[in-house]
C-alpha positions in Angstrom: 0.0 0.0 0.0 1.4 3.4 -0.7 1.0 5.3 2.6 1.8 8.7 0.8 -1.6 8.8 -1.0 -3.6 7.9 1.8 -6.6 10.7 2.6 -5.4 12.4 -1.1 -8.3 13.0 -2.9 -7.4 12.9 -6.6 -9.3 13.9 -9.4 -8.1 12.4 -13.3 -9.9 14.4 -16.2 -10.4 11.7 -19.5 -12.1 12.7 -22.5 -13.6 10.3 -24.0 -14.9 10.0 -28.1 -16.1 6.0 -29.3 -13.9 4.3 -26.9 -16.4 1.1 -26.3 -13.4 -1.2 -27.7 -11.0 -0.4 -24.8 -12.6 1.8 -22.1 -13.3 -1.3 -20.1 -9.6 -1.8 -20.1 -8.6 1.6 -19.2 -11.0 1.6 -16.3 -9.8 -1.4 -14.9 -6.2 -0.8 -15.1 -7.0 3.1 -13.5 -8.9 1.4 -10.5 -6.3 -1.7 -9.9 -3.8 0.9 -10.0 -5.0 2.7 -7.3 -7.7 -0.2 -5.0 -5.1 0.3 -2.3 -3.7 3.6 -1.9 -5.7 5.3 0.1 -6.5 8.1 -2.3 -10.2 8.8 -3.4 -9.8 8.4 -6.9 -12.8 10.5 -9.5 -12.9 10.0 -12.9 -14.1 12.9 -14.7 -14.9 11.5 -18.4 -15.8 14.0 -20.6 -17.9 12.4 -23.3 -17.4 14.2 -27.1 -20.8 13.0 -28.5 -19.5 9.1 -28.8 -21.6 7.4 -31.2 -20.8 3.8 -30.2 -21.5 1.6 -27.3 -19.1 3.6 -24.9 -21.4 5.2 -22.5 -23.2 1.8 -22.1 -19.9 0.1 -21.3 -19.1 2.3 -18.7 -22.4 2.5 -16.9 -22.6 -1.1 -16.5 -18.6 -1.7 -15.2 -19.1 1.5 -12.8 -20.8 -0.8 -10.2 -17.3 -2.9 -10.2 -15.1 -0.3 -9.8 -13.8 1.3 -6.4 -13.3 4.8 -8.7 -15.9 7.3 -8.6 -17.2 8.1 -12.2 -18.7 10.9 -13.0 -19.7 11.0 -16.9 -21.1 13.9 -18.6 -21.6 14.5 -22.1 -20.8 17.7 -24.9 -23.9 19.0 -26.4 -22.0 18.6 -30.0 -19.0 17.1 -30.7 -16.0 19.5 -30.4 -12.9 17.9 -31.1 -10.1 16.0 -28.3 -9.0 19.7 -27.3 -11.9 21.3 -26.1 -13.4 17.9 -24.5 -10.0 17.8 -22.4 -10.4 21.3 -21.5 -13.9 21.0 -20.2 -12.8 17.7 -18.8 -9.7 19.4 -16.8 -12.1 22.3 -15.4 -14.4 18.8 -14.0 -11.5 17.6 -12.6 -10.3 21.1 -11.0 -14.0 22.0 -9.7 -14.1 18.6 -7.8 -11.4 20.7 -5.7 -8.8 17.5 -5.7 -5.6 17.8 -4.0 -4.3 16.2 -7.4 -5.9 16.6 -10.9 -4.4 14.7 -13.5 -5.3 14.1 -17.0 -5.2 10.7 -19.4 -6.2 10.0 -22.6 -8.7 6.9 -22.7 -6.8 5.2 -25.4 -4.8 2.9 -22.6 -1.2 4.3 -24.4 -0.3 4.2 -20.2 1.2 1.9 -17.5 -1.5 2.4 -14.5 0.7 1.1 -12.2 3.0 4.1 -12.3 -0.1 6.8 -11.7 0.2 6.6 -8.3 3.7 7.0 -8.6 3.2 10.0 -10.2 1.0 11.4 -7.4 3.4 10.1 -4.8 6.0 13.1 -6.1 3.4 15.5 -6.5 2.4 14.6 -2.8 6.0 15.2 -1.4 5.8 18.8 -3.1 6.0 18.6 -6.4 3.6 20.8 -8.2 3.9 19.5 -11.6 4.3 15.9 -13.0 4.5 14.7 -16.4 4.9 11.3 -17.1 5.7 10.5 -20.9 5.5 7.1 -22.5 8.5 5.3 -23.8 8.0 3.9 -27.6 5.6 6.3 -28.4 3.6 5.7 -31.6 2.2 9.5 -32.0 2.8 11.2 -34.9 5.7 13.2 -34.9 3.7 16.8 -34.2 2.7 15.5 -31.3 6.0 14.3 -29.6 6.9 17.9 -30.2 4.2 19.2 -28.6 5.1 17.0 -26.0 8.6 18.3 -26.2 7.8 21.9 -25.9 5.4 21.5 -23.3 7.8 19.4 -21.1 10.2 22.4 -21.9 8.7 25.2 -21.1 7.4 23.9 -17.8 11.2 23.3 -17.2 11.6 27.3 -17.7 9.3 27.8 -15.2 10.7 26.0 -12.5 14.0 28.6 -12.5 
C-alpha cells in the first residue's frame, strides 16, 4: 500500500470519443492501480458525442469499480482539445488535491499513476509522465517536447 496517498483525494480528467473497444480496459487498469492507496480516486470522463456503445460500457462496469465516475456528455461534438479542456475544469471543480489528465486510449502503464501522485504529494507541483515507444505522430512528440520544456523554464 502506498502510505503517501492515503486521505489524497485525486481527481483524473479523461475525454472520452467512441472508446467502447477499450474503455473497459482503461477503467480497470485506472482502478487496480490505485484499489489500495488510500486516495479517493474520481474519474471525470468527458464524453465528445460518442456514437458507439461507450457510455453503455461504462455504466454497467461502474458498479465494479472502487473509482468514482462521473460522466457527462458535450452537447455537440467538439474535437479532443476542447473535451480535455472541459474535462480538466471537472477535474479542477471537484477541488482534488491532485488533478491529472489521461487519454482513454490505454497508451499508459496504470501502475505508475500513483507513482506519479506520490512526487506530487512530497511537493511537487507539476508531473508529467511520458511514454517510452511512443507511436504519436511526430507533431505530437513535439508538442510533448515543448510542453515538457517550457514547464522546465518555469521552474528557475
Amino acid at each position: 500500500m502506498n502510505s503517501s496517498l492515503e486521505g489524497l483525494s485525486i481527481s483524473i480528467a479523461i475525454p472520452i470519443f467512441n472508446e467502447s473497444d477499450g474503455i473497459a480496459e482503461t477503467l480497470t487498469s485506472i482502478d487496480e492501480a490505485f484499489r489500495h492507496s488510500g486516495a479517493t480516486v474520481t474519474l471525470c470522463i468527458q464524453n465528445d458525442v460518442s456514437t458507439d456503445n461507450t457510455l453503455h460500457v461504462i455504466g454497467e462496469l461502474a458498479a465494479t469499480l472502487q473509482l468514482n465516475i462521473a460522466v457527462e456528455t458535450n452537447q455537440q461534438n467538439s474535437g479532443h482539445g476542447p473535451t480535455t479542456f472541459t474535462a480538466y475544469q471537472r477535474a479542477i471543480n471537484t477541488g482534488s488535491s491532485i488533478v491529472m489528465q489521461l487519454d482513454s486510449d490505454g497508451q499508459f502503464d496504470a501502475t505508475e499513476l500513483p507513482m506519479l501522485c506520490s512526487v506530487i504529494a512530497e511537493g511537487k507541483e507539476v508531473v508529467i509522465g511520458i511514454r517510452s515507444n511512443r507511436v504519436d505522430p511526430w507533431f505530437r512528440k513535439f508538442l510533448t517536447y515543448l510542453l515538457r520544456n517550457f514547464l522546465r523554464a518555469r521552474k528557475c
